[in-house]
DSSP file (Angstrom, degrees, kcal/mol; ACC not computed):
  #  RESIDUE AA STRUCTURE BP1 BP2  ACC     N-H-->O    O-->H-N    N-H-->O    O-->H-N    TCO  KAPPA ALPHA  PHI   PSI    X-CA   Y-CA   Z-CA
    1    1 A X     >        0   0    0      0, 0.0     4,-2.5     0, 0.0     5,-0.1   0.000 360.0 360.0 360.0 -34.0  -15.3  -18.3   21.4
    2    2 A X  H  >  +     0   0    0      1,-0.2     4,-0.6     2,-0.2     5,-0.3   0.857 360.0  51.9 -52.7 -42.5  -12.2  -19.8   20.7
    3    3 A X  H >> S+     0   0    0      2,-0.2     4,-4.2     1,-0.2     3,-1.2   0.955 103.0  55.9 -61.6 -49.9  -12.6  -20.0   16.8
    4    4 A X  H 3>>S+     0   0    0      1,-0.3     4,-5.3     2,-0.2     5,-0.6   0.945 109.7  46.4 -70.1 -28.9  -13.5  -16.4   16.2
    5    5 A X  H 3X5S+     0   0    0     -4,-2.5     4,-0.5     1,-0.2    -1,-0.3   0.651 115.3  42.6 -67.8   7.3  -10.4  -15.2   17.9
    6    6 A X  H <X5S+     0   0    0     -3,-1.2     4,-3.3    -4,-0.6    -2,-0.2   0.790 118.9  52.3-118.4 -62.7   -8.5  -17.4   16.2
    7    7 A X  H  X5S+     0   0    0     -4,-4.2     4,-2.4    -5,-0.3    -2,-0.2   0.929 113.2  40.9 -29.6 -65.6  -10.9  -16.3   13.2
    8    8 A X  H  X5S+     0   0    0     -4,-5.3     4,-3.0     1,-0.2    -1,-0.2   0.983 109.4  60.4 -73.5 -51.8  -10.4  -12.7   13.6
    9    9 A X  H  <<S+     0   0    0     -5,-0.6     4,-0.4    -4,-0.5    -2,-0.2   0.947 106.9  46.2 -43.7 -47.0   -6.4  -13.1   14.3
   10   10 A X  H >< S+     0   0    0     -4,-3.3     3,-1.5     2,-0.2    -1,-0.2   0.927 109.5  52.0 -77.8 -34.0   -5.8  -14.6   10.9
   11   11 A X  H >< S+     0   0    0     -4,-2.4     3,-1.4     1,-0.2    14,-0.4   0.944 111.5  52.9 -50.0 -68.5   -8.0  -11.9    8.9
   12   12 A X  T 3< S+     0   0    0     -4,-3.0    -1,-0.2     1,-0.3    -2,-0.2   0.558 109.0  46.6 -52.0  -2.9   -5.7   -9.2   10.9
   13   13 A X  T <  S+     0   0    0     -3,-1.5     2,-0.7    -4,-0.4    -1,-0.3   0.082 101.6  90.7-113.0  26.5   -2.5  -10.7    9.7
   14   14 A X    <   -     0   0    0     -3,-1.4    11,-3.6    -4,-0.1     2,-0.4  -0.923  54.7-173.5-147.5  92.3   -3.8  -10.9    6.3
   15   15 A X  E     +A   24   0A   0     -2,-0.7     2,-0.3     9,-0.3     9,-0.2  -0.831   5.8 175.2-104.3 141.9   -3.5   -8.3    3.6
   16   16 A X  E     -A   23   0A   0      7,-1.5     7,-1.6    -2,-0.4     2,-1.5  -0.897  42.9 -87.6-125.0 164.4   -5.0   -7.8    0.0
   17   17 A X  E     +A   22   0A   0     -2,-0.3     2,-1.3     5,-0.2     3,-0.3  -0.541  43.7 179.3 -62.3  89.1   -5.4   -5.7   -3.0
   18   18 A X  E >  S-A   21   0A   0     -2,-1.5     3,-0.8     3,-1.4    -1,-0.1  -0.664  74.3 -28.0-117.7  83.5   -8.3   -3.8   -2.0
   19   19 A X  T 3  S-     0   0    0     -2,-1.3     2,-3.4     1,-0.2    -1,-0.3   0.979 127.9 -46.1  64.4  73.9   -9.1   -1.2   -5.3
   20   20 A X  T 3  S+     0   0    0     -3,-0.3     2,-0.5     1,-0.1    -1,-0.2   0.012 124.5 108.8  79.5 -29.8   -5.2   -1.1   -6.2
   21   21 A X  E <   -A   18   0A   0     -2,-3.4    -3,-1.4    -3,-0.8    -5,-0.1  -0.817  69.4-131.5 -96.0 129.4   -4.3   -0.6   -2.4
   22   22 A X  E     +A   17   0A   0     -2,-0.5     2,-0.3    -5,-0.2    -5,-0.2   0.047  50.1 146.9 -48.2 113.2   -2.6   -3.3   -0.1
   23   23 A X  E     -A   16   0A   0     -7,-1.6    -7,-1.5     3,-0.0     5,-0.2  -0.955  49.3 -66.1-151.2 157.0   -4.7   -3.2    3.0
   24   24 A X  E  >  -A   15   0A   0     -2,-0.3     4,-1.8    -9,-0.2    -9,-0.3  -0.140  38.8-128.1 -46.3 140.0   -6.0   -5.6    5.7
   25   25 A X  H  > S+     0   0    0    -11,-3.6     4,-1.7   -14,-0.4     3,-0.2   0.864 110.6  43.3 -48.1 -61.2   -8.3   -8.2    4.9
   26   26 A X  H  > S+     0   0    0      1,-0.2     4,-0.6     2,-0.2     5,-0.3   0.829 109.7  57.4 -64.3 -55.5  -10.7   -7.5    7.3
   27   27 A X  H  > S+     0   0    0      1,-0.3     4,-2.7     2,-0.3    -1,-0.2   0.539 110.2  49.1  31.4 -72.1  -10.4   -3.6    6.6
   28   28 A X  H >X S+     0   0    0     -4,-1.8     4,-2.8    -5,-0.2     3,-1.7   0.974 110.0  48.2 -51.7 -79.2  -11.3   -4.5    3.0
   29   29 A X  H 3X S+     0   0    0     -4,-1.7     4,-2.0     1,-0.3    -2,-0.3   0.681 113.0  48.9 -26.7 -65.7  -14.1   -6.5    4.0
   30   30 A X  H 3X S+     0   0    0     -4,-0.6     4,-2.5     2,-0.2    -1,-0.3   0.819 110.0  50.9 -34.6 -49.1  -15.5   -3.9    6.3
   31   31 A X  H <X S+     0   0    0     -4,-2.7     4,-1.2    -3,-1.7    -2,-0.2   0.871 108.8  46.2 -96.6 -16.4  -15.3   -1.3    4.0
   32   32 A X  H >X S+     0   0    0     -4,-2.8     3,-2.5    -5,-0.2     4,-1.1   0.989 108.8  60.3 -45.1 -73.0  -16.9   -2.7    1.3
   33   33 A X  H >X S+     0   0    0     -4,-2.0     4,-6.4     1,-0.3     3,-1.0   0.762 110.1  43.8  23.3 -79.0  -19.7   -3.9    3.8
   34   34 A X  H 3X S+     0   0    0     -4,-2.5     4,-0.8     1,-0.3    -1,-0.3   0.605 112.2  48.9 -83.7 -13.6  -20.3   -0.6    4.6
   35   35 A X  H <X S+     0   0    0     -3,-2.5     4,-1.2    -4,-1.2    -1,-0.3   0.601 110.4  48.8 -64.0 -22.2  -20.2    1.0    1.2
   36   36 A X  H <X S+     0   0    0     -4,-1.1     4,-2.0    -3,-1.0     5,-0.2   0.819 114.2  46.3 -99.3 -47.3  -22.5   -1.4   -0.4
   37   37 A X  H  X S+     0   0    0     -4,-6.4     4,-2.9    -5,-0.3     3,-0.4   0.944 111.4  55.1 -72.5 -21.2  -25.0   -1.0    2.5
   38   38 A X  H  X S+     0   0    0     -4,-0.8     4,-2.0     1,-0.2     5,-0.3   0.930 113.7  42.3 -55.5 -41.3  -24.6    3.0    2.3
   39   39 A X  H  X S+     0   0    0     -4,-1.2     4,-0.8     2,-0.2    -1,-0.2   0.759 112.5  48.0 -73.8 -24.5  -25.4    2.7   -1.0
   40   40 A X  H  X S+     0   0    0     -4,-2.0     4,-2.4    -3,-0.4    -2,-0.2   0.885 113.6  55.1 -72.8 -58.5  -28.6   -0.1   -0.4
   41   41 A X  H  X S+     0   0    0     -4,-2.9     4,-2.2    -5,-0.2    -2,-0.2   0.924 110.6  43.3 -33.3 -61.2  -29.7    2.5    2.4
   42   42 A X  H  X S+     0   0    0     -4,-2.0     4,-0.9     1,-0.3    -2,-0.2   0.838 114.9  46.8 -75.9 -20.7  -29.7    5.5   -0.5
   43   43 A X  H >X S+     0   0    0     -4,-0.8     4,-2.3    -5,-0.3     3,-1.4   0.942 109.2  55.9 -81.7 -42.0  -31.5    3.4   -3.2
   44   44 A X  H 3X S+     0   0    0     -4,-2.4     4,-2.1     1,-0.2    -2,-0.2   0.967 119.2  41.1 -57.9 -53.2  -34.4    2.1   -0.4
   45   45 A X  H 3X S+     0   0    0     -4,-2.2     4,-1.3     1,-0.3    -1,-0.2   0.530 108.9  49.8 -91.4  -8.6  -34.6    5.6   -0.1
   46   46 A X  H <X S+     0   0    0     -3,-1.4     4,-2.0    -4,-0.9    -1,-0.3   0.934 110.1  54.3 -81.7 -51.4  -34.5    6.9   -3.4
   47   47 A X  H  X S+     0   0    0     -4,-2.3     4,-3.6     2,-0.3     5,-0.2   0.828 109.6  49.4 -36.4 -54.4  -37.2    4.3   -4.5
   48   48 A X  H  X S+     0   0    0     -4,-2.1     4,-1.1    -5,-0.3    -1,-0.2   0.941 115.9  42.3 -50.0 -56.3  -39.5    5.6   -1.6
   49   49 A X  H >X S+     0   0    0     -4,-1.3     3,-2.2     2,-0.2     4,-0.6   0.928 107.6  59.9 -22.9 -92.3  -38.9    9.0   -2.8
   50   50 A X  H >< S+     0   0    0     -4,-2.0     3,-3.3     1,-0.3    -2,-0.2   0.822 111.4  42.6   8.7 -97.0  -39.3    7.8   -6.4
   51   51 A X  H 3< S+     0   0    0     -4,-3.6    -1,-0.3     1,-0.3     4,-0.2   0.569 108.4  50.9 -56.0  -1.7  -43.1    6.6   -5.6
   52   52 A X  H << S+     0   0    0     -3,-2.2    -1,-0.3    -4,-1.1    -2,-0.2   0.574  80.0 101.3-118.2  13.1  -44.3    8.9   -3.9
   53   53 A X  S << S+     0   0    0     -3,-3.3     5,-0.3    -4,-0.6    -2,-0.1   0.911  84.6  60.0 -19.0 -93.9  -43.2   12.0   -6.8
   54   54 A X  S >  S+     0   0    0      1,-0.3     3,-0.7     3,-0.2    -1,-0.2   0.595  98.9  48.3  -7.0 -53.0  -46.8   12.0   -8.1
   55   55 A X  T 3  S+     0   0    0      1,-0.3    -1,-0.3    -4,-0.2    -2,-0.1   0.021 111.1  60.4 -90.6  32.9  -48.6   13.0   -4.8
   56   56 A X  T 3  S-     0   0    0      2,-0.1     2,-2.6    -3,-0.0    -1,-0.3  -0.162 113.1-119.0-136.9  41.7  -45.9   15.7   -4.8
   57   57 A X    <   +     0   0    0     -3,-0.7    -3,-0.2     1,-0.1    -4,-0.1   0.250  56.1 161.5  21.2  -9.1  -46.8   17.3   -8.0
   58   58 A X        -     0   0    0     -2,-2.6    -2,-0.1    -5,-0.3     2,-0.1   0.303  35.0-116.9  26.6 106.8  -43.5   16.4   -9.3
   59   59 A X     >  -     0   0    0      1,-0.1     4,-3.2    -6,-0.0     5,-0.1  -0.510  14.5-121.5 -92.9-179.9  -43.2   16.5  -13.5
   60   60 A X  H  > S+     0   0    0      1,-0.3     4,-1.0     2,-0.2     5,-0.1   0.867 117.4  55.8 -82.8 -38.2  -42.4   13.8  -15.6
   61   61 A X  H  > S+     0   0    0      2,-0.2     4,-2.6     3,-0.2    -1,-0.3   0.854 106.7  49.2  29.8 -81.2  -39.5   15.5  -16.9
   62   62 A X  H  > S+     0   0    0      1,-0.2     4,-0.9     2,-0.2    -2,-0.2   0.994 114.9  58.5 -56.4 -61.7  -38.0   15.9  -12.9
   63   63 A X  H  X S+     0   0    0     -4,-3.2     4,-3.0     1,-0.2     3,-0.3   0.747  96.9  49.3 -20.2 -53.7  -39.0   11.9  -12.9
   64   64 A X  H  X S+     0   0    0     -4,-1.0     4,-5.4     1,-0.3     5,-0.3   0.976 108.5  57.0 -84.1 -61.9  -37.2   10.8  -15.2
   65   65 A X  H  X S+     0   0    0     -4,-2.6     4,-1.4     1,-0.3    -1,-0.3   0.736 105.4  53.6  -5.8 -60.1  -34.4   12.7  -13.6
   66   66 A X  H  X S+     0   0    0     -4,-0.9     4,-2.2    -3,-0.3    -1,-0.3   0.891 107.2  50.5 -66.9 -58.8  -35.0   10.9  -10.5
   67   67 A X  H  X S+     0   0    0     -4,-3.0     4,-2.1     1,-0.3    -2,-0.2   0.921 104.6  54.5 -66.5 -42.4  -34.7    7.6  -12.2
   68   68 A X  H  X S+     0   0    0     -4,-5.4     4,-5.1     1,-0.2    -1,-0.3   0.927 107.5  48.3 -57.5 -34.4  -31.8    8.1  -13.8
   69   69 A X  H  X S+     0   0    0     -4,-1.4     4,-0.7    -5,-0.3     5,-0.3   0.959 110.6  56.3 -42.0 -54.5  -30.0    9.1  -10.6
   70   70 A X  H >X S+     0   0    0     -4,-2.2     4,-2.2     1,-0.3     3,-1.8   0.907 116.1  35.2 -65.7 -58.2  -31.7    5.8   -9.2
   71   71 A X  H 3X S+     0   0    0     -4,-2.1     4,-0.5     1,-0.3    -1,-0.3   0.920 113.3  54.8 -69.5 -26.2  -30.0    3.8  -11.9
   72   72 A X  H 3X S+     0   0    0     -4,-5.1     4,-1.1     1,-0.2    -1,-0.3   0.601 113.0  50.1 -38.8 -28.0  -26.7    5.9  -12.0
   73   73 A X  H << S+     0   0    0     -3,-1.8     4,-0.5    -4,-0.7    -1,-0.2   0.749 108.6  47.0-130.6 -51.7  -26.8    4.9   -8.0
   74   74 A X  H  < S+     0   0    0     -4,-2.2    -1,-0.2    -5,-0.3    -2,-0.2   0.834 111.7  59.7 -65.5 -31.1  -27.4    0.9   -8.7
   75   75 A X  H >< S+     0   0    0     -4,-0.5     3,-4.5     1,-0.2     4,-0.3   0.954  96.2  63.5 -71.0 -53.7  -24.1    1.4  -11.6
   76   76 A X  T 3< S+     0   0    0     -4,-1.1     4,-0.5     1,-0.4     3,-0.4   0.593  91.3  60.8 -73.4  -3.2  -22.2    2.3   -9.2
   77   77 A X  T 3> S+     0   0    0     -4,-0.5     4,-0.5     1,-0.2    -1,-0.4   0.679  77.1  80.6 -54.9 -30.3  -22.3   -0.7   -7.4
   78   78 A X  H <> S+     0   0    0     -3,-4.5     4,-2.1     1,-0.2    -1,-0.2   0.585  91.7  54.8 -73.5 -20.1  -21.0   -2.9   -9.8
   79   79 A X  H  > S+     0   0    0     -3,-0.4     4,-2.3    -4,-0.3     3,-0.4   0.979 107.6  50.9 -77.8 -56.1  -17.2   -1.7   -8.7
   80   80 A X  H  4 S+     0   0    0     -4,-0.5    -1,-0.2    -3,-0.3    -2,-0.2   0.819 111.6  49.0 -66.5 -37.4  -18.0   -2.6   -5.1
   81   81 A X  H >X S+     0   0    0     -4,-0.5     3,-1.6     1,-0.2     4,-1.5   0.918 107.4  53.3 -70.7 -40.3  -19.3   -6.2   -6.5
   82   82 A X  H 3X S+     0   0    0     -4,-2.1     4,-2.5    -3,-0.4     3,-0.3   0.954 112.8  46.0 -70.5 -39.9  -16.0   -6.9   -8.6
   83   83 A X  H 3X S+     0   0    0     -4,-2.3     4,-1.0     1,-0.2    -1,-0.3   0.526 106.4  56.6 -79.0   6.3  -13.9   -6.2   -5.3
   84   84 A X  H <> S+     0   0    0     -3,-1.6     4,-0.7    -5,-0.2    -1,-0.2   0.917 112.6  41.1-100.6 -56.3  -16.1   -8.4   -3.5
   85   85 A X  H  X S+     0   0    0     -4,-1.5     4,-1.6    -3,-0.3    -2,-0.2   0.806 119.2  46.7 -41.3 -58.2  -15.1  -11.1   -6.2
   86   86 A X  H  X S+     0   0    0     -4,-2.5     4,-2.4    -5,-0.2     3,-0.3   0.902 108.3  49.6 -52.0 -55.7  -11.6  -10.0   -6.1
   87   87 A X  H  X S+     0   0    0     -4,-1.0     4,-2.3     2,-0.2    -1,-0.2   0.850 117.8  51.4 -55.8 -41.9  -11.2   -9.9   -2.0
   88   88 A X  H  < S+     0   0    0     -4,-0.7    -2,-0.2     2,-0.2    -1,-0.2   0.700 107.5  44.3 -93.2 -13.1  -12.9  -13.6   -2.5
   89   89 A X  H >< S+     0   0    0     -4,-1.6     3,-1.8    -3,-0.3    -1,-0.2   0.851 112.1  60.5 -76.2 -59.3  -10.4  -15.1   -5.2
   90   90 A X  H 3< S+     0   0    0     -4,-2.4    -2,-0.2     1,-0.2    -3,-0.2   0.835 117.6  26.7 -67.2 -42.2   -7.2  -13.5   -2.8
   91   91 A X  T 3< S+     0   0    0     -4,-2.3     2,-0.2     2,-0.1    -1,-0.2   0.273  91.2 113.1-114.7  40.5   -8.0  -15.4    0.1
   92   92 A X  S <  S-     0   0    0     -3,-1.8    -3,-0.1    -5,-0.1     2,-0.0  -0.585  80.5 -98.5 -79.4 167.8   -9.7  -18.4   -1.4
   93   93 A X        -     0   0    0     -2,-0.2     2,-0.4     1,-0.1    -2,-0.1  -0.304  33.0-127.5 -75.9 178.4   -7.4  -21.3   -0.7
   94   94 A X        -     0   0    0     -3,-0.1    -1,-0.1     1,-0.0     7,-0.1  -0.845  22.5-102.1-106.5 127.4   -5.2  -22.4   -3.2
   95   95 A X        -     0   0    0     -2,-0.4     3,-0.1     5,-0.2     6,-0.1  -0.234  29.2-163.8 -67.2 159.3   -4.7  -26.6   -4.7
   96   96 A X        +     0   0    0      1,-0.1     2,-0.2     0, 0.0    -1,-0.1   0.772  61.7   6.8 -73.7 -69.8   -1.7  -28.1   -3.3
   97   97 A X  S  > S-     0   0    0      1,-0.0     4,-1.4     4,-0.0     3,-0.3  -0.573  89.6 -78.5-119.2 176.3   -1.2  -30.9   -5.4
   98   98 A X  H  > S+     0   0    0      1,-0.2     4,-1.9    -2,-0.2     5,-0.1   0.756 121.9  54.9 -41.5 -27.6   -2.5  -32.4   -8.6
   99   99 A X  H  > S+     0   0    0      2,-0.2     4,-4.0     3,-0.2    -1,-0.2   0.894 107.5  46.3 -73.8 -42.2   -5.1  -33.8   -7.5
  100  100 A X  H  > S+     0   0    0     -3,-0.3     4,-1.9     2,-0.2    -2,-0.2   0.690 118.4  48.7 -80.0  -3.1   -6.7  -30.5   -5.9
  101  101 A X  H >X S+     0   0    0     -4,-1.4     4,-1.6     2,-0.2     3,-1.1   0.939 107.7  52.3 -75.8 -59.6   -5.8  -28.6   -9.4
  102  102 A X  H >X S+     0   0    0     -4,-1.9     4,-2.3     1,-0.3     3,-0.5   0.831 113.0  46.6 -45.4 -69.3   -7.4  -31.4  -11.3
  103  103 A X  H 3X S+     0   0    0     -4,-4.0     4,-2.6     1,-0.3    -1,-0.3   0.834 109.4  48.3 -58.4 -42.8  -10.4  -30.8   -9.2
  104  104 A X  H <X S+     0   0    0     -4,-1.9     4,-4.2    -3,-1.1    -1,-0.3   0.898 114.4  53.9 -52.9 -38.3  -10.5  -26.9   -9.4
  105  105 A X  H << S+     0   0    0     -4,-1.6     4,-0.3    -3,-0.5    -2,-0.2   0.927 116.5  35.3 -35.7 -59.1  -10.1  -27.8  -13.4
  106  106 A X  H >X S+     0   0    0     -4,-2.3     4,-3.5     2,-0.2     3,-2.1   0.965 116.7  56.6 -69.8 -44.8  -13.0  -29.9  -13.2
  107  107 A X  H 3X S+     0   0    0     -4,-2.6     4,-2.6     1,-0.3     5,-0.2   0.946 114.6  40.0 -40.6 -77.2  -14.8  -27.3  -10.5
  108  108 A X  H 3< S+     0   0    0     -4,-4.2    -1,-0.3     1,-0.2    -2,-0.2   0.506 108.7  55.7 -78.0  13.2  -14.6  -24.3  -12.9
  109  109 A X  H X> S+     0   0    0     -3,-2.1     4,-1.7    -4,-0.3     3,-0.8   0.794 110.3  49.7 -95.9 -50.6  -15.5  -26.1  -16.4
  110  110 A X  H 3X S+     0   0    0     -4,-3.5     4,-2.6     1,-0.3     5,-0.3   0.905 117.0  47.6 -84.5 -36.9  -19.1  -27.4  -14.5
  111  111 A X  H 3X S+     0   0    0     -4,-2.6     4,-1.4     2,-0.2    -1,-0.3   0.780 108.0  44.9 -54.3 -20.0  -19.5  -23.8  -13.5
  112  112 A X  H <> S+     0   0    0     -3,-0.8     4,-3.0    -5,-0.2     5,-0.2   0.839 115.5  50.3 -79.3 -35.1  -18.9  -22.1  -16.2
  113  113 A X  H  X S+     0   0    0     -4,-1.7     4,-0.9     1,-0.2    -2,-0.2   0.906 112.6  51.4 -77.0 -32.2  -21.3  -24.8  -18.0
  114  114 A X  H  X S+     0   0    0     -4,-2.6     4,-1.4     2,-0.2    -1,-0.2   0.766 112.6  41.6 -80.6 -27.4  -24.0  -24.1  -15.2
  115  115 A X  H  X S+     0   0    0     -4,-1.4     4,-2.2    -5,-0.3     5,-0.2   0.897 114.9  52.0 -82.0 -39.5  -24.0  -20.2  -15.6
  116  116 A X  H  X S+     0   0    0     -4,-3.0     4,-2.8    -5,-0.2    -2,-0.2   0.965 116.2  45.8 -50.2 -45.2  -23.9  -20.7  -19.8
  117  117 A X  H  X S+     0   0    0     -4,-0.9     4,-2.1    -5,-0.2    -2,-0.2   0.978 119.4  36.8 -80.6 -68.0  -26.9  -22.9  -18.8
  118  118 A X  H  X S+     0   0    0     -4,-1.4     4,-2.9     2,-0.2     5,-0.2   0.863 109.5  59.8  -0.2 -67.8  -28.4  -20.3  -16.5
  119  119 A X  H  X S+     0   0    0     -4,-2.2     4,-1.0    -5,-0.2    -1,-0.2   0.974 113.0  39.6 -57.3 -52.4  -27.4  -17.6  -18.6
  120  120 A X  H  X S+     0   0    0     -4,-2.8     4,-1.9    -5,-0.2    -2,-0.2   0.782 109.1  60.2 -65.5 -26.0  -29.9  -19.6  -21.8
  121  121 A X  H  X S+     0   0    0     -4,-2.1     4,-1.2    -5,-0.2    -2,-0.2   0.996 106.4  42.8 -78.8 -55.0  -32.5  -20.4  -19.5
  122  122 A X  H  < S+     0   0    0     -4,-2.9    -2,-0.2     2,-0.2    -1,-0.2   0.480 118.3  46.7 -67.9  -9.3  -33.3  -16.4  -18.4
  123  123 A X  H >X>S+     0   0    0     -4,-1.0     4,-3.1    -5,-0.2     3,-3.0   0.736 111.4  54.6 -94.7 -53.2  -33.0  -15.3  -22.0
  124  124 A X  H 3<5S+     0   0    0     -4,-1.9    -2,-0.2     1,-0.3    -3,-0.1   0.699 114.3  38.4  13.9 -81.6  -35.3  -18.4  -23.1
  125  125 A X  T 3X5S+     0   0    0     -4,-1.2     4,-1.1     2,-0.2    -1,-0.3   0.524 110.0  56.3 -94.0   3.0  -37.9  -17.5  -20.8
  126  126 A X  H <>5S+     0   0    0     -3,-3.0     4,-1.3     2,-0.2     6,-0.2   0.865 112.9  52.6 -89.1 -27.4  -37.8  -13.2  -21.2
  127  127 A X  H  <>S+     0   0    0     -4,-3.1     5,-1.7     1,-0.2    -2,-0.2   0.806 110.5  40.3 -68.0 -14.1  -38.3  -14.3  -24.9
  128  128 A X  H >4<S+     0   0    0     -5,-0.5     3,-0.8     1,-0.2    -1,-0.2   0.785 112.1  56.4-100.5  -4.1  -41.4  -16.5  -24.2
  129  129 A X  H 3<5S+     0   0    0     -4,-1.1    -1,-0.2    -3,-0.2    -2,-0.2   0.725 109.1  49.8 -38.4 -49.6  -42.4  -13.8  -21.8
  130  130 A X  T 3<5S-     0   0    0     -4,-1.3    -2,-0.2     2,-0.1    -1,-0.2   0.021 117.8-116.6 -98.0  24.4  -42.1  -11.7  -25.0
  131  131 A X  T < 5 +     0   0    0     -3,-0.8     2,-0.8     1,-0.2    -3,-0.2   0.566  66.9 145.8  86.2 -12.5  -44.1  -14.0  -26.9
  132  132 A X      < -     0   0    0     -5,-1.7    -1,-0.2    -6,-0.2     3,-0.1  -0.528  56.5-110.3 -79.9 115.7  -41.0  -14.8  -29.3
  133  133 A X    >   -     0   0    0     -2,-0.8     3,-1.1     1,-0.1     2,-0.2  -0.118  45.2 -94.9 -39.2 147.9  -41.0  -18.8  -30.5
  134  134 A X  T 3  S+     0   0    0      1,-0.2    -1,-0.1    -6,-0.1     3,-0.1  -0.380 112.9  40.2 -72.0 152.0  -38.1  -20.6  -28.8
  135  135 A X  T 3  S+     0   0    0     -2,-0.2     2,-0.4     1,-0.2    -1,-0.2   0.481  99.0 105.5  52.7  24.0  -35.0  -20.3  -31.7
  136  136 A X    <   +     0   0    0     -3,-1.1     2,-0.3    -4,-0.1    -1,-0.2  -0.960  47.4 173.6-119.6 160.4  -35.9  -17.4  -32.5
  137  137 A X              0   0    0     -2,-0.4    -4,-0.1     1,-0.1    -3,-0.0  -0.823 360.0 360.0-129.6 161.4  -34.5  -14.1  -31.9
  138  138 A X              0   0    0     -2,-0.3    -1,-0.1    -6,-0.0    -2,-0.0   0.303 360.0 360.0 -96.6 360.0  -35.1  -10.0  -32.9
């Protein structure tokens, strides 16, 4: 029990850039939270919505309508994700000394080389998915 107050006291003393305004950590944290699930909420519900058009006589036209909202709904996530990133960069800690730079140095060169790696394997296989010989492209 001791840890989370301890936990929750240092969030409260703790402010960051949260979409261009200074606010408390947890504050930020919370109201992302609760934007990202408002938004998770409206898409579950849009989806349902979504399938069940058809048995609602619905035209294809109106659909398509629908869908775009649905992805317009999913776009508008992506802001909430970059502050998520942001919030997580502002209180990660920070190296001390050479050694702990030298290790973030090393730390973000073998990620970057495992998401490039990532990144080749998932186009890879949506081209052999699409049939398309490996080294080549359209």
């Amino acid at each position: 029990m001791t840890d989370n107050v301890s936990q929750y006291s240092t969030m409260s003393q703790q402010s960051v850039s949260y979409f261009g305004e200074e606010v408390e950590l947890e504050q930020a944290i919370d109201s992302c939270f609760r934007d990202l699930q408002t938004f998770l909420n409206g898409l579950q519900c849009s989806l349902r919505s979504l399938a069940t058009l058809s048995d609602m006589g619905v035209g294809f036209e109106e659909a398509l309508k629908h869908g775009d909202d649905i992805e317009d709904s999913i776009d508008d996530m992506a802001p909430l994700f970059k502050e998520l990133k942001s919030l997580m960069s502002q209180i990660m800690l920070k190296p001390e000394d050479n050694e702990e730079k030298e290790i973030l140095k090393k730390h973000k060169l073998e990620r970057k080389q495992k998401k490039d790696q990532e990144k080749q394997l998932k186009k890879e296989q949506k081209m052999a998915e699409k049939g398309i010989p490996e080294g080549e492209e359209s």
